[in-house]
Biopython code that builds the backbone (N, CA, C, O; Angstrom):
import numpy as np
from Bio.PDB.StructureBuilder import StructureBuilder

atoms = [
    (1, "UNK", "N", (9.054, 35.648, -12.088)),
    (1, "UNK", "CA", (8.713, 34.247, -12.005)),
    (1, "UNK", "C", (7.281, 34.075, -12.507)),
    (1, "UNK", "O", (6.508, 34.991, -12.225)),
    (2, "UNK", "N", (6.769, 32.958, -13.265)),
    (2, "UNK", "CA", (5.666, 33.073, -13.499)),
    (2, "UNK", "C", (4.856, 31.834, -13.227)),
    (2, "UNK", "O", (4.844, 30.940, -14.073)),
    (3, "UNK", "N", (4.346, 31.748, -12.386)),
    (3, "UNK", "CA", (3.625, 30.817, -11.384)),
    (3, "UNK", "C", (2.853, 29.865, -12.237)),
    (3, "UNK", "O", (2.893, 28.638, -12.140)),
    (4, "UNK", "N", (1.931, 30.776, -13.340)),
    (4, "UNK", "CA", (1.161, 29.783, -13.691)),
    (4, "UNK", "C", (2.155, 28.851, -15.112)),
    (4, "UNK", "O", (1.590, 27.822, -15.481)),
    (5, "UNK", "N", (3.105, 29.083, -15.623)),
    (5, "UNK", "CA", (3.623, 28.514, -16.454)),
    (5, "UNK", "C", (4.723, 27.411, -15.653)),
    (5, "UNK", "O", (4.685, 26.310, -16.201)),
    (6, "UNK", "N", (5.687, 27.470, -14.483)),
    (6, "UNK", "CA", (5.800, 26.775, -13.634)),
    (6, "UNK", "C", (4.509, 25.209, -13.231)),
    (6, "UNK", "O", (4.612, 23.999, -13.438)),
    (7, "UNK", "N", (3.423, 26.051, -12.610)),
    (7, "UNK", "CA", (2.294, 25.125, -12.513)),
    (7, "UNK", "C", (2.024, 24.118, -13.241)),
    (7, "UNK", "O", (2.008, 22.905, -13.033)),
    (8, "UNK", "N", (1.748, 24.976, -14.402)),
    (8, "UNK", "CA", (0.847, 24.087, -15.545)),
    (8, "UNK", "C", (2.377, 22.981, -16.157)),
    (8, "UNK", "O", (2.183, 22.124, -17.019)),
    (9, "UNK", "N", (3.384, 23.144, -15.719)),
    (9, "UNK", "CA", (4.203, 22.408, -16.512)),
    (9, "UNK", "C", (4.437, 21.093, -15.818)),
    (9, "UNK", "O", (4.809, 20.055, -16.366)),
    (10, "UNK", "N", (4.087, 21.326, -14.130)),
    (10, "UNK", "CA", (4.296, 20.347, -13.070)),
    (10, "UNK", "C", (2.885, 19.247, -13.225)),
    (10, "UNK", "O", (2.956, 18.021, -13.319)),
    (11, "UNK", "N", (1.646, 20.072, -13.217)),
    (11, "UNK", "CA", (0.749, 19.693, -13.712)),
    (11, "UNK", "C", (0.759, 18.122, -15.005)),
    (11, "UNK", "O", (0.475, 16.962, -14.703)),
    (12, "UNK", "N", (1.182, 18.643, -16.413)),
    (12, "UNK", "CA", (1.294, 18.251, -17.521)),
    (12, "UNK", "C", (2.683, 17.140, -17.267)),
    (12, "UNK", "O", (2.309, 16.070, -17.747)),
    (13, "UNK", "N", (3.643, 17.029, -16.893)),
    (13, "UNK", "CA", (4.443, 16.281, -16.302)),
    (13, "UNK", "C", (3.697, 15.055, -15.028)),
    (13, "UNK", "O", (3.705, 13.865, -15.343)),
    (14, "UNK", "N", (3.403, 15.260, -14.353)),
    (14, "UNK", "CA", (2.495, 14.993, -13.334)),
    (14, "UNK", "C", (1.399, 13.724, -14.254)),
    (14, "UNK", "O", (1.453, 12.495, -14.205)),
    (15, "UNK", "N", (0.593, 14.505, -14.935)),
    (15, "UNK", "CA", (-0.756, 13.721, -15.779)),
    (15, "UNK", "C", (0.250, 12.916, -16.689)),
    (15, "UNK", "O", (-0.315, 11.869, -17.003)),
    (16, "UNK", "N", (1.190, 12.965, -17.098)),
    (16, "UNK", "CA", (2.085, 12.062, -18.045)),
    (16, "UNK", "C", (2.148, 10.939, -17.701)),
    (16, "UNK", "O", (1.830, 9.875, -18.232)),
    (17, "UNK", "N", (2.909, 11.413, -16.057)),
    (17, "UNK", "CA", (3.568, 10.435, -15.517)),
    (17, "UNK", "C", (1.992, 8.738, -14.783)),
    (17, "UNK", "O", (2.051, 7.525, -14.584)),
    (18, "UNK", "N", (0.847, 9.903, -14.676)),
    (18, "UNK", "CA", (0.161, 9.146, -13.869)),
    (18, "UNK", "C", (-0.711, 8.105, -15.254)),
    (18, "UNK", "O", (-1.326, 7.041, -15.182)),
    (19, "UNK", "N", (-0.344, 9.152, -16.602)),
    (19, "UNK", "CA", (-0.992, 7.722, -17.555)),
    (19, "UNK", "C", (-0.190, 6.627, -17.922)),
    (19, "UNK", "O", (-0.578, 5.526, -18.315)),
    (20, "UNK", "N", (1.106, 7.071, -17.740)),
    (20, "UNK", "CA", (1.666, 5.767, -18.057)),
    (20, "UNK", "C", (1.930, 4.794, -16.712)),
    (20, "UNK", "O", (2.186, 3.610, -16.930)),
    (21, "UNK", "N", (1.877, 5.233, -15.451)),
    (21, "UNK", "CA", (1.504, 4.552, -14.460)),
    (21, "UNK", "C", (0.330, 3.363, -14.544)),
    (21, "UNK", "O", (0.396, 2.229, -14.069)),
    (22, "UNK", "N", (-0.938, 4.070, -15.414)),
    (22, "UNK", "CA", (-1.695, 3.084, -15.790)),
    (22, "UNK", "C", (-1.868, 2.113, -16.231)),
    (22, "UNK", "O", (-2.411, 1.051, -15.927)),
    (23, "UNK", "N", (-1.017, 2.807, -17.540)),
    (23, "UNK", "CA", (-0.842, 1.757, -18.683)),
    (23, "UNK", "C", (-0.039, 0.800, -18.536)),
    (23, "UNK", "O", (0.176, 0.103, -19.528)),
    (24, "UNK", "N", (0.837, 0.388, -16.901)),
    (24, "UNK", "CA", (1.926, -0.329, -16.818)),
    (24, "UNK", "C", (1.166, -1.505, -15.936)),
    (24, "UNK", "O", (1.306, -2.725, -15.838)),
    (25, "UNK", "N", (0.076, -0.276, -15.197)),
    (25, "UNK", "CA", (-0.794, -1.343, -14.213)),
    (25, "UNK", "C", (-1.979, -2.084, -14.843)),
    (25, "UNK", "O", (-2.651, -2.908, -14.224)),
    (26, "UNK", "N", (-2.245, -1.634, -16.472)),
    (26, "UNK", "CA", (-3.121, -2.512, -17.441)),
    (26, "UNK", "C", (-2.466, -3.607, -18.091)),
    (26, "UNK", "O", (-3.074, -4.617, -18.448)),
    (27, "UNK", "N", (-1.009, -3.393, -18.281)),
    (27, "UNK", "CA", (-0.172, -4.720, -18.961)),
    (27, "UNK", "C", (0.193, -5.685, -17.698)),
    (27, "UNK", "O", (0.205, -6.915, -17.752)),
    (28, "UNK", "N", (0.468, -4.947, -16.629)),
    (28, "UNK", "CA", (0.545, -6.387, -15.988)),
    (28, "UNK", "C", (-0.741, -6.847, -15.235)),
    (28, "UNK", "O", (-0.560, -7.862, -14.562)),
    (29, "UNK", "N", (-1.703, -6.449, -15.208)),
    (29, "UNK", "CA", (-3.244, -6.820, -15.195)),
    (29, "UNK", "C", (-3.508, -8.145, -16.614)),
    (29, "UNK", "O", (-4.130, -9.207, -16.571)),
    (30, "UNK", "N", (-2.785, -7.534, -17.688)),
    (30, "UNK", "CA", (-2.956, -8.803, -18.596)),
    (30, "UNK", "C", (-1.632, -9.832, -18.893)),
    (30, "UNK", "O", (-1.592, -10.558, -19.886)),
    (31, "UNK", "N", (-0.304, -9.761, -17.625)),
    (31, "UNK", "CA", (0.268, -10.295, -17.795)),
    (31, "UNK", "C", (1.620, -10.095, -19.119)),
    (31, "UNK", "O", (2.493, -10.825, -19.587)),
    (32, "UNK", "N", (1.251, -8.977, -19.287)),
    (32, "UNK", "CA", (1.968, -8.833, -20.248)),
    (32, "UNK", "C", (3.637, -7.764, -19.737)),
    (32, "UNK", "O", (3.831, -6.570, -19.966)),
    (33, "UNK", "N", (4.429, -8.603, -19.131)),
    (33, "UNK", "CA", (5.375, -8.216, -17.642)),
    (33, "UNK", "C", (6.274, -7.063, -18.934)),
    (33, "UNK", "O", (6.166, -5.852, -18.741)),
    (34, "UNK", "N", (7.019, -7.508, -20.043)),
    (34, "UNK", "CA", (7.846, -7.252, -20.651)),
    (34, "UNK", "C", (7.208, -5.578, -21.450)),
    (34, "UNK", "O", (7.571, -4.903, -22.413)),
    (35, "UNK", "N", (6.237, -5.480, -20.535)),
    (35, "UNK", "CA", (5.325, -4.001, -21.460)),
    (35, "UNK", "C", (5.490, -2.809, -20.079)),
    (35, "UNK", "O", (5.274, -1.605, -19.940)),
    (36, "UNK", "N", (5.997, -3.934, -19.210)),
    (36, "UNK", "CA", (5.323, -2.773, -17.670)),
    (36, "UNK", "C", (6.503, -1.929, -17.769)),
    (36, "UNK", "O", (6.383, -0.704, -17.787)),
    (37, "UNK", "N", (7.406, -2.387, -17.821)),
    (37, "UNK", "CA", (8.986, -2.147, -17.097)),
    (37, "UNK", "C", (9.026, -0.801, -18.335)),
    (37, "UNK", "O", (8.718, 0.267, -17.807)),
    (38, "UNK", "N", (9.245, -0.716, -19.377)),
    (38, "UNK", "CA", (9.233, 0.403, -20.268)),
    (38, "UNK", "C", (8.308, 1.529, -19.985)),
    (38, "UNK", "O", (8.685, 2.591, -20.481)),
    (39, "UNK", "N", (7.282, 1.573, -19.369)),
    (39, "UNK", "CA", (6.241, 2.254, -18.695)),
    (39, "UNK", "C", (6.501, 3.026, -17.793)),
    (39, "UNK", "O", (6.410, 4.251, -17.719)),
    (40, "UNK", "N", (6.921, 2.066, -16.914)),
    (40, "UNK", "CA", (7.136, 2.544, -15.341)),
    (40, "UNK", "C", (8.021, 3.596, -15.734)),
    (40, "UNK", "O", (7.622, 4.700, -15.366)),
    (41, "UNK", "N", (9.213, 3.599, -16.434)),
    (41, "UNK", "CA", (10.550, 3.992, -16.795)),
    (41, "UNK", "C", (10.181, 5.271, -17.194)),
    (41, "UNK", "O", (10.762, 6.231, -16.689)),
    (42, "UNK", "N", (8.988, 5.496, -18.321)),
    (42, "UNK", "CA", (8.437, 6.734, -18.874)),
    (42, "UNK", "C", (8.107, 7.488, -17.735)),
    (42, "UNK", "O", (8.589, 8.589, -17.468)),
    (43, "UNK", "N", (6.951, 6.638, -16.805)),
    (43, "UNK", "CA", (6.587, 7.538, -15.537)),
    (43, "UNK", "C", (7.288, 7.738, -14.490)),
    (43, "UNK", "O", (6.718, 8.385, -13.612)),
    (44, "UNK", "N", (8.462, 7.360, -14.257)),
    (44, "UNK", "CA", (9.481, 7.787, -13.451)),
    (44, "UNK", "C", (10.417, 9.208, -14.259)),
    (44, "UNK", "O", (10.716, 10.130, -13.500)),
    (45, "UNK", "N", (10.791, 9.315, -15.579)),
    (45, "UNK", "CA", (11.483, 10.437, -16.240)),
    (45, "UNK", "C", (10.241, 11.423, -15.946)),
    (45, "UNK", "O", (10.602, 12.421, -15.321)),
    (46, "UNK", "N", (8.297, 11.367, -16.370)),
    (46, "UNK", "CA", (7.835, 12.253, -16.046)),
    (46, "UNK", "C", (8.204, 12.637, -14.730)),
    (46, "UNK", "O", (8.994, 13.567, -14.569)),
    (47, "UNK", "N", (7.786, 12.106, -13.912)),
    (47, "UNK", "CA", (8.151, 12.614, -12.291)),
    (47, "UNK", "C", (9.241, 13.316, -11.836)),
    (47, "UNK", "O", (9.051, 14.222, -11.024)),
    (48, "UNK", "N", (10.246, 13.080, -12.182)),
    (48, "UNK", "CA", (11.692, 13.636, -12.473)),
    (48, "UNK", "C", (11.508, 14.669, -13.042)),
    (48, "UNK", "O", (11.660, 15.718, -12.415)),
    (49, "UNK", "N", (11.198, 14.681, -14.148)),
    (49, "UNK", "CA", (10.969, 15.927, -15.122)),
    (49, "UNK", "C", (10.290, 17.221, -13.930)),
    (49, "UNK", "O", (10.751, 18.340, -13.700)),
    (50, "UNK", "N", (8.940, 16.483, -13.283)),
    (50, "UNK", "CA", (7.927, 17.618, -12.486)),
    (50, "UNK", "C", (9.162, 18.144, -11.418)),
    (50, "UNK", "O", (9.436, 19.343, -11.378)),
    (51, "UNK", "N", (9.809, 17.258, -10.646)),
    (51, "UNK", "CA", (10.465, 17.613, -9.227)),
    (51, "UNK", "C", (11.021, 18.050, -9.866)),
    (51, "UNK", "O", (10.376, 19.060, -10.147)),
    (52, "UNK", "N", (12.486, 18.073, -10.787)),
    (52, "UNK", "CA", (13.102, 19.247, -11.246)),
    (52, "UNK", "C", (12.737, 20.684, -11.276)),
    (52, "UNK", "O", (13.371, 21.549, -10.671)),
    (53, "UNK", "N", (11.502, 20.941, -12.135)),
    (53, "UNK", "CA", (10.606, 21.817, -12.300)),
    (53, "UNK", "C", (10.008, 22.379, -11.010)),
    (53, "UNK", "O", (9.907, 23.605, -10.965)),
    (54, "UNK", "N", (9.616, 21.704, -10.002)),
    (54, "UNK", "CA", (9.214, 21.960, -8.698)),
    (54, "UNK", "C", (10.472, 22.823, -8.368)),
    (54, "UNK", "O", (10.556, 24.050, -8.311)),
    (55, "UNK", "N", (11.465, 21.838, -8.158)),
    (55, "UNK", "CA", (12.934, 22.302, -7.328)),
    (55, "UNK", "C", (13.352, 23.621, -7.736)),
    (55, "UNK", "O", (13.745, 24.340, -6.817)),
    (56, "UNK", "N", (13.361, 24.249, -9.239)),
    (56, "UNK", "CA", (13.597, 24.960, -10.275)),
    (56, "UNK", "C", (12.929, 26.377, -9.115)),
    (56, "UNK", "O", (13.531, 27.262, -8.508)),
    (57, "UNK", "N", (11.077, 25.944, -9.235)),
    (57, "UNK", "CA", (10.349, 27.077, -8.744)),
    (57, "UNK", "C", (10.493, 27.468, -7.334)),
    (57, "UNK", "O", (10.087, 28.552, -6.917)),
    (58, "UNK", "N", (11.176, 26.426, -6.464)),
    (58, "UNK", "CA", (11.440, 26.847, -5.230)),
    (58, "UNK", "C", (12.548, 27.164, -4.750)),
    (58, "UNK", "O", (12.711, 27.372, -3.548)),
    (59, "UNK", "N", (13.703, 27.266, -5.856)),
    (59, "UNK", "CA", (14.719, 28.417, -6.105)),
    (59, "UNK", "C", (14.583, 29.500, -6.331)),
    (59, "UNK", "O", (15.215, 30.337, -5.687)),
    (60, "UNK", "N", (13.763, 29.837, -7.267)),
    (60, "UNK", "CA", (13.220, 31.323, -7.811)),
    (60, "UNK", "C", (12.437, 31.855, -6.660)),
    (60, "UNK", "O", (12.337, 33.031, -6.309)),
    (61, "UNK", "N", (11.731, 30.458, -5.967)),
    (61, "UNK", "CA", (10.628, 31.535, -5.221)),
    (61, "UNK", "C", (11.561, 32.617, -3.807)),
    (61, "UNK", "O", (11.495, 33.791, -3.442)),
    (62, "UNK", "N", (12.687, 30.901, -3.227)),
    (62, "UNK", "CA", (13.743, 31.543, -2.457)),
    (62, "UNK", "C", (14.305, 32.782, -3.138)),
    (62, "UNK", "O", (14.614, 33.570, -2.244)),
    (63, "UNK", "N", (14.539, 33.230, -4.188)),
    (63, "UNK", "CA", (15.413, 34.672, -4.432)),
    (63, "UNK", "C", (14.349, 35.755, -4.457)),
    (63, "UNK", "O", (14.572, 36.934, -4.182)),
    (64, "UNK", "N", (12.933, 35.152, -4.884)),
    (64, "UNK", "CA", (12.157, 36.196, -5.265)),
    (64, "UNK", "C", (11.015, 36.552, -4.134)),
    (64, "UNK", "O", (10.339, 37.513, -3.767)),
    (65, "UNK", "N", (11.191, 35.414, -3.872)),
    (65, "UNK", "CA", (9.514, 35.527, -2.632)),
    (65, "UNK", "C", (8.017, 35.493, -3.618)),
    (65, "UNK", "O", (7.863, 36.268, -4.562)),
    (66, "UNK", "N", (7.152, 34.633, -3.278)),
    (66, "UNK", "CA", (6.407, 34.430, -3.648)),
    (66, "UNK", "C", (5.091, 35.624, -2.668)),
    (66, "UNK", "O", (4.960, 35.558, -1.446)),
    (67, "UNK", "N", (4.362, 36.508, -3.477)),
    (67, "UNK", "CA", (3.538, 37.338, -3.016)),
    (67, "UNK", "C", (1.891, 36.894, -2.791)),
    (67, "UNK", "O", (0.880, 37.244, -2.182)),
    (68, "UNK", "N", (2.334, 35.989, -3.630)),
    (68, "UNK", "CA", (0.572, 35.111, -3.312)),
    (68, "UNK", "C", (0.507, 33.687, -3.571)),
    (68, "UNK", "O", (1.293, 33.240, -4.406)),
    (69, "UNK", "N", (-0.303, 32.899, -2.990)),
    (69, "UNK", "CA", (0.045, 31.426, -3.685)),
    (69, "UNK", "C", (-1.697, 31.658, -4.147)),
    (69, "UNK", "O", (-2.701, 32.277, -3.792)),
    (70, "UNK", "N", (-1.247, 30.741, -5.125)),
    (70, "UNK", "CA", (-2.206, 30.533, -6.605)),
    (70, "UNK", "C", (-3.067, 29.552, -6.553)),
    (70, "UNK", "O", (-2.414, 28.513, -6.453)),
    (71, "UNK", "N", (-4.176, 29.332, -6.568)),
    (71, "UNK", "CA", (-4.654, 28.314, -6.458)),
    (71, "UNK", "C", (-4.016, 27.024, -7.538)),
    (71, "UNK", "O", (-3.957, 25.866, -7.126)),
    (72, "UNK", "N", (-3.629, 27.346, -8.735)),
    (72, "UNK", "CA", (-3.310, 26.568, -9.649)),
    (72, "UNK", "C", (-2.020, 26.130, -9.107)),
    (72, "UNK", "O", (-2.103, 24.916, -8.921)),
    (73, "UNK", "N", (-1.102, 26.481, -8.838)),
    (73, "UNK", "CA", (-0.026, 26.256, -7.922)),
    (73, "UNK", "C", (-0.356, 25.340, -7.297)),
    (73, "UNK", "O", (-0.013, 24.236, -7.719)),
    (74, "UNK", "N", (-1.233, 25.428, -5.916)),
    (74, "UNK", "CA", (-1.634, 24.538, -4.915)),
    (74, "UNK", "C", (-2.279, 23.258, -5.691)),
    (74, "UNK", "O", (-2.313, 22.225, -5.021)),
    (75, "UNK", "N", (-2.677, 23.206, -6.714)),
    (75, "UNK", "CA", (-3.184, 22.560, -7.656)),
    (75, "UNK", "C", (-2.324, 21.303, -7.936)),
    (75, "UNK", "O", (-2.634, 20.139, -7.687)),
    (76, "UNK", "N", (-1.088, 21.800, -8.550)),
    (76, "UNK", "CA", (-0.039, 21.135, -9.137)),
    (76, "UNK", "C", (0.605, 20.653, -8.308)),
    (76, "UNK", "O", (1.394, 19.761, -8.618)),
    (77, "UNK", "N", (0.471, 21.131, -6.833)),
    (77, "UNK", "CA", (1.645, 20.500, -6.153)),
    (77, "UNK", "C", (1.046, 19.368, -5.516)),
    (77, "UNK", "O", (1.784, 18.517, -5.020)),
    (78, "UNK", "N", (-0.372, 19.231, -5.460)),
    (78, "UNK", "CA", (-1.223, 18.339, -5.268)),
    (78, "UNK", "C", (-1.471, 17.401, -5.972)),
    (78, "UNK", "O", (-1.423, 16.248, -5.543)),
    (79, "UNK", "N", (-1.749, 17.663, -7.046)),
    (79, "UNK", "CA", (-1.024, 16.735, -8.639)),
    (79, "UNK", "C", (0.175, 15.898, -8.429)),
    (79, "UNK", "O", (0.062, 14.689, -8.628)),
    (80, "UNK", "N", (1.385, 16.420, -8.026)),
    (80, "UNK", "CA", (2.511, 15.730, -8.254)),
    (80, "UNK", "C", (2.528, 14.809, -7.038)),
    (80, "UNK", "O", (2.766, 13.602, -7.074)),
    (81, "UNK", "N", (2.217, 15.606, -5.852)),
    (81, "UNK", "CA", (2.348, 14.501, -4.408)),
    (81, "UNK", "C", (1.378, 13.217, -4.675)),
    (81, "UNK", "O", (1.518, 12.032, -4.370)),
    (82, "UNK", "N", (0.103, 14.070, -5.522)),
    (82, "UNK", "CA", (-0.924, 12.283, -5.786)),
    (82, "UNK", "C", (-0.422, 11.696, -6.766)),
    (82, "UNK", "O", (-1.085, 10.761, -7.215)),
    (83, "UNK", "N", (0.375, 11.894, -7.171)),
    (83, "UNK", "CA", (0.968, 10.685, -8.564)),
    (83, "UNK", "C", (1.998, 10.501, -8.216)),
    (83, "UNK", "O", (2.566, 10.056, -9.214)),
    (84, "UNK", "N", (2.975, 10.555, -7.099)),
    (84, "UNK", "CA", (3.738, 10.322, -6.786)),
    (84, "UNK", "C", (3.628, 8.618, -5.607)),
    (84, "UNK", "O", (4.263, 7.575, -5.450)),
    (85, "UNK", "N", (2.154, 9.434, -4.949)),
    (85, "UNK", "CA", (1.631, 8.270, -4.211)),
    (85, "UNK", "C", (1.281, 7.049, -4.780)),
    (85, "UNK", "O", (1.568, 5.901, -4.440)),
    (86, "UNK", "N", (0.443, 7.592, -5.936)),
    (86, "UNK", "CA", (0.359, 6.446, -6.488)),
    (86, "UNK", "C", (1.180, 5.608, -7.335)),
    (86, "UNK", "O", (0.873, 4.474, -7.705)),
    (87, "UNK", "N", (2.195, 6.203, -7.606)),
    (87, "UNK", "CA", (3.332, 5.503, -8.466)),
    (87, "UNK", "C", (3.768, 3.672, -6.928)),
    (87, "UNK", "O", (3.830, 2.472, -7.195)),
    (88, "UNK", "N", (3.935, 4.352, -5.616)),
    (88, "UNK", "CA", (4.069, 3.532, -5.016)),
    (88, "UNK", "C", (3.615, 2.625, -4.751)),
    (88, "UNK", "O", (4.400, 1.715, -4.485)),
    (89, "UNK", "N", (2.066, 2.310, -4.660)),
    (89, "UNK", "CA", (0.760, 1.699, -4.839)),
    (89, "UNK", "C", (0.662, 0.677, -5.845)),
    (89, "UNK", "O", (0.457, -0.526, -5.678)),
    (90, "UNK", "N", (0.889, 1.518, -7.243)),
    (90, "UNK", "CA", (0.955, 0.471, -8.449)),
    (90, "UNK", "C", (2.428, -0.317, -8.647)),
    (90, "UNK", "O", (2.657, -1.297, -9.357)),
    (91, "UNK", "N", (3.088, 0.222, -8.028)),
    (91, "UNK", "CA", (4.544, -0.482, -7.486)),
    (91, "UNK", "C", (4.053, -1.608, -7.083)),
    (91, "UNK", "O", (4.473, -2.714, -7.422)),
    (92, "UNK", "N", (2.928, -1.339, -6.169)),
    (92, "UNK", "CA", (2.688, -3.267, -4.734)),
    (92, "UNK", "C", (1.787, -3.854, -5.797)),
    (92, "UNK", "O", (1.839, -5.084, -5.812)),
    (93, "UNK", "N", (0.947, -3.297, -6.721)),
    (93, "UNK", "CA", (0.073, -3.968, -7.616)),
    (93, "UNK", "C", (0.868, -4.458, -8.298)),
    (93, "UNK", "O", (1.010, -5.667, -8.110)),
    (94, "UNK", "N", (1.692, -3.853, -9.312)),
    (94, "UNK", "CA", (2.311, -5.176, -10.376)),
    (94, "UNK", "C", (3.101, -6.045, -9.332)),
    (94, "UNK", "O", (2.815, -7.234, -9.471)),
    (95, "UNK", "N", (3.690, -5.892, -8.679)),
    (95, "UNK", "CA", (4.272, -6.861, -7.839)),
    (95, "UNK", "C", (3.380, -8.064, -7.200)),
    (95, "UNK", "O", (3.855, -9.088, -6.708)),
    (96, "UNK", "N", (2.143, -7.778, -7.289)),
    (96, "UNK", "CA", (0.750, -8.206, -6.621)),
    (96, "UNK", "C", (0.623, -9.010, -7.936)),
    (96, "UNK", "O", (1.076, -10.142, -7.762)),
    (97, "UNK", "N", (0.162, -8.815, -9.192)),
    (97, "UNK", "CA", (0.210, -9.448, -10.215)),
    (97, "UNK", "C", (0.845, -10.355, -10.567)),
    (97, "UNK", "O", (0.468, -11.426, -11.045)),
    (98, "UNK", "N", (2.349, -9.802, -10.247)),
    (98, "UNK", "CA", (3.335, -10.286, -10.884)),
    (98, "UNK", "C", (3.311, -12.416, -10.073)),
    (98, "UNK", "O", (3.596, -13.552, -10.450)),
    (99, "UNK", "N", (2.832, -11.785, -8.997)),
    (99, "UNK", "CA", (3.599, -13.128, -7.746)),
    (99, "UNK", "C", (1.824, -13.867, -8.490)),
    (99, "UNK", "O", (2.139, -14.807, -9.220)),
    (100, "UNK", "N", (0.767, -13.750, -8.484)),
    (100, "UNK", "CA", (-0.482, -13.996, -8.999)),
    (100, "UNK", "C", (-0.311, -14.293, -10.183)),
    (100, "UNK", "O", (-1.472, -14.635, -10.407)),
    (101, "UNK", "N", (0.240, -14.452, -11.203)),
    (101, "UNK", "CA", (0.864, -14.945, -12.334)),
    (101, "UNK", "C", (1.713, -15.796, -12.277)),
    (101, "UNK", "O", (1.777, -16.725, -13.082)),
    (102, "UNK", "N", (2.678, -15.586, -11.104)),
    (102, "UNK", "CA", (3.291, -17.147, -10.936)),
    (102, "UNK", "C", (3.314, -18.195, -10.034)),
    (102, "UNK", "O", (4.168, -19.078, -9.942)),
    (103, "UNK", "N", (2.477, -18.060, -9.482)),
    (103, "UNK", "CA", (1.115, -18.977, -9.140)),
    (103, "UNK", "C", (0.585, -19.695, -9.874)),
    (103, "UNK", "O", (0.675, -20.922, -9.862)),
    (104, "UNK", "N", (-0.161, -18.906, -10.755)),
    (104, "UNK", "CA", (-1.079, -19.051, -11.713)),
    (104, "UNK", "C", (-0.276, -20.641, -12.313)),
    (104, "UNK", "O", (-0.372, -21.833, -12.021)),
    (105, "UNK", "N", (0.570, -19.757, -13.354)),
    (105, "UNK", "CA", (1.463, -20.782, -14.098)),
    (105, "UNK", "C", (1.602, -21.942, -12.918)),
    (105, "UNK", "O", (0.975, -22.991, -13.063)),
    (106, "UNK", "N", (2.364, -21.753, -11.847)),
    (106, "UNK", "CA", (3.012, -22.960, -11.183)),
    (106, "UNK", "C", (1.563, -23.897, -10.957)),
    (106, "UNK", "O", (1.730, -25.117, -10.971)),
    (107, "UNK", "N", (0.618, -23.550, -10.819)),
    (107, "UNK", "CA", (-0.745, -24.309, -10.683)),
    (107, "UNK", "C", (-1.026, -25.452, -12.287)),
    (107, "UNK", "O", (-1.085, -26.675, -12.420)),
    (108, "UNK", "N", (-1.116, -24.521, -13.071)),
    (108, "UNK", "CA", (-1.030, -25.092, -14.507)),
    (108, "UNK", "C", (-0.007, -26.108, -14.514)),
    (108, "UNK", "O", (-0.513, -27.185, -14.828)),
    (109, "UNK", "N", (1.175, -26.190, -14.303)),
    (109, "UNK", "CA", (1.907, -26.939, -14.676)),
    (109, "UNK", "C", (1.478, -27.974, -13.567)),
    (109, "UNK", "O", (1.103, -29.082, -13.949)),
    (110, "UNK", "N", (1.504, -27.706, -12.303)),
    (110, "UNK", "CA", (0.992, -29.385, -11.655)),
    (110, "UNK", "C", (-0.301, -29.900, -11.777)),
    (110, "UNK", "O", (-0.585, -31.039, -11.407)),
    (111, "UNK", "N", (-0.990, -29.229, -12.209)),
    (111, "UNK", "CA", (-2.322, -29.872, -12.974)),
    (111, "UNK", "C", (-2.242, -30.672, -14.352)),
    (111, "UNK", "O", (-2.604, -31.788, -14.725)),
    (112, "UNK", "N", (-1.646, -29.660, -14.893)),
    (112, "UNK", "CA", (-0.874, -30.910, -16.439)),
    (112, "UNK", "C", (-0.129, -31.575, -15.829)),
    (112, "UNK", "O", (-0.934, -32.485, -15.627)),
    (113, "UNK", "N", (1.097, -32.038, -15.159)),
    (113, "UNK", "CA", (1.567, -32.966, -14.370)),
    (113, "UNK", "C", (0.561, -34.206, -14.246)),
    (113, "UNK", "O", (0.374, -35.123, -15.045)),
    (114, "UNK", "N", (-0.016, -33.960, -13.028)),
    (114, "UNK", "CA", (-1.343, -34.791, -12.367)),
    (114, "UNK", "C", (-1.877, -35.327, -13.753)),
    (114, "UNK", "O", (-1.463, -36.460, -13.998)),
    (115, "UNK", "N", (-2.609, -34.840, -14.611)),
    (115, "UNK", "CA", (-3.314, -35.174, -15.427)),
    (115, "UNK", "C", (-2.587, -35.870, -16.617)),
    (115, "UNK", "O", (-3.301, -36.704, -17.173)),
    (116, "UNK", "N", (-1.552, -35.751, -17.049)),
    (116, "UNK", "CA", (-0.897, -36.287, -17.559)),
    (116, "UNK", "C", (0.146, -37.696, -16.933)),
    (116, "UNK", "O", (0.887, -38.557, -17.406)),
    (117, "UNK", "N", (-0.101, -37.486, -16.285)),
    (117, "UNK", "CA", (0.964, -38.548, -15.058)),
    (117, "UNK", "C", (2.611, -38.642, -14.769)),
    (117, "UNK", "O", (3.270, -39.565, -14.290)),
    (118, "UNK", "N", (3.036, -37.249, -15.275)),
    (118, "UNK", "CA", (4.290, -36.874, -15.354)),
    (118, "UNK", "C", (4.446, -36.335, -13.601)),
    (118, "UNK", "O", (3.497, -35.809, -13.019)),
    (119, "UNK", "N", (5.564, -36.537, -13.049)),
    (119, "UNK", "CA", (5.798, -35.867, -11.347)),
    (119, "UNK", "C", (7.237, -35.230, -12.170)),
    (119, "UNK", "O", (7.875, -35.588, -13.159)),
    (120, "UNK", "N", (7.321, -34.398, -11.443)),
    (120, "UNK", "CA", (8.779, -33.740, -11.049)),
    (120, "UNK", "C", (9.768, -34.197, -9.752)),
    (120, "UNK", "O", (10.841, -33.625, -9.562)),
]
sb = StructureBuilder()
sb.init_structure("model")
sb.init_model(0)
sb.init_chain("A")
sb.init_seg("    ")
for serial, (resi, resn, name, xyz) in enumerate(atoms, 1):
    if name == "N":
        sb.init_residue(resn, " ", resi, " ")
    sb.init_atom(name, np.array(xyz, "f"), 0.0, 1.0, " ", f" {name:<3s}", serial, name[0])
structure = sb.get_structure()
């Protein structure tokens, strides 16, 4: 079994998943909803991708026994649990956005209303 190629793959899966986490929580920061959802989707297959890979190494480790844990190991698995957390987090943020955007709009429109002298 080889620990550090395991690691580094949970790792690199892991950092995938947590940039496009970003990049989903920067489009709907600018409202741009129809950019998030393709995002999220990427950083959910990374994550998937890592736990597979996790699941993978804690099969091998069950047949083989693990003789030392690695710091890089402890590394990665720390990696995946914090981007995992935060996947949930930026979950309540675009949702946080999302409802703050339609607001937003519903404000706009009864202000043009009012100002225009149109009611609904």
């Amino acid at each position: 079994m080889n620990v550090e190629n395991f690691s580094m793959t949970i790792i690199l899966h892991a950092g995938n998943a947590k940039n496009y986490l970003h990049e989903a929580l920067q489009h709907a920061r600018k409202a741009a909803f129809d950019q998030v959802e393709p995002k999220m989707k990427q950083a959910s297959d990374e994550l998937l991708a890592a736990h597979k890979i996790q699941t993978k190494f804690i099969q091998e480790d069950t047949k083989e026994g693990l003789t030392n844990l690695s710091v890089l190991l402890v590394h990665a698995q720390d990696h995946l649990m914090t981007v995992m957390s935060e996947k949930s987090l930026i979950e309540e943020m675009i949702e946080m956005y999302r409802n703050q955007n339609d607001l937003h709009e519903k404000v706009n429109r009864l202000v043009e209303e009012c100002s225009t002298g149109k009611s609904s």
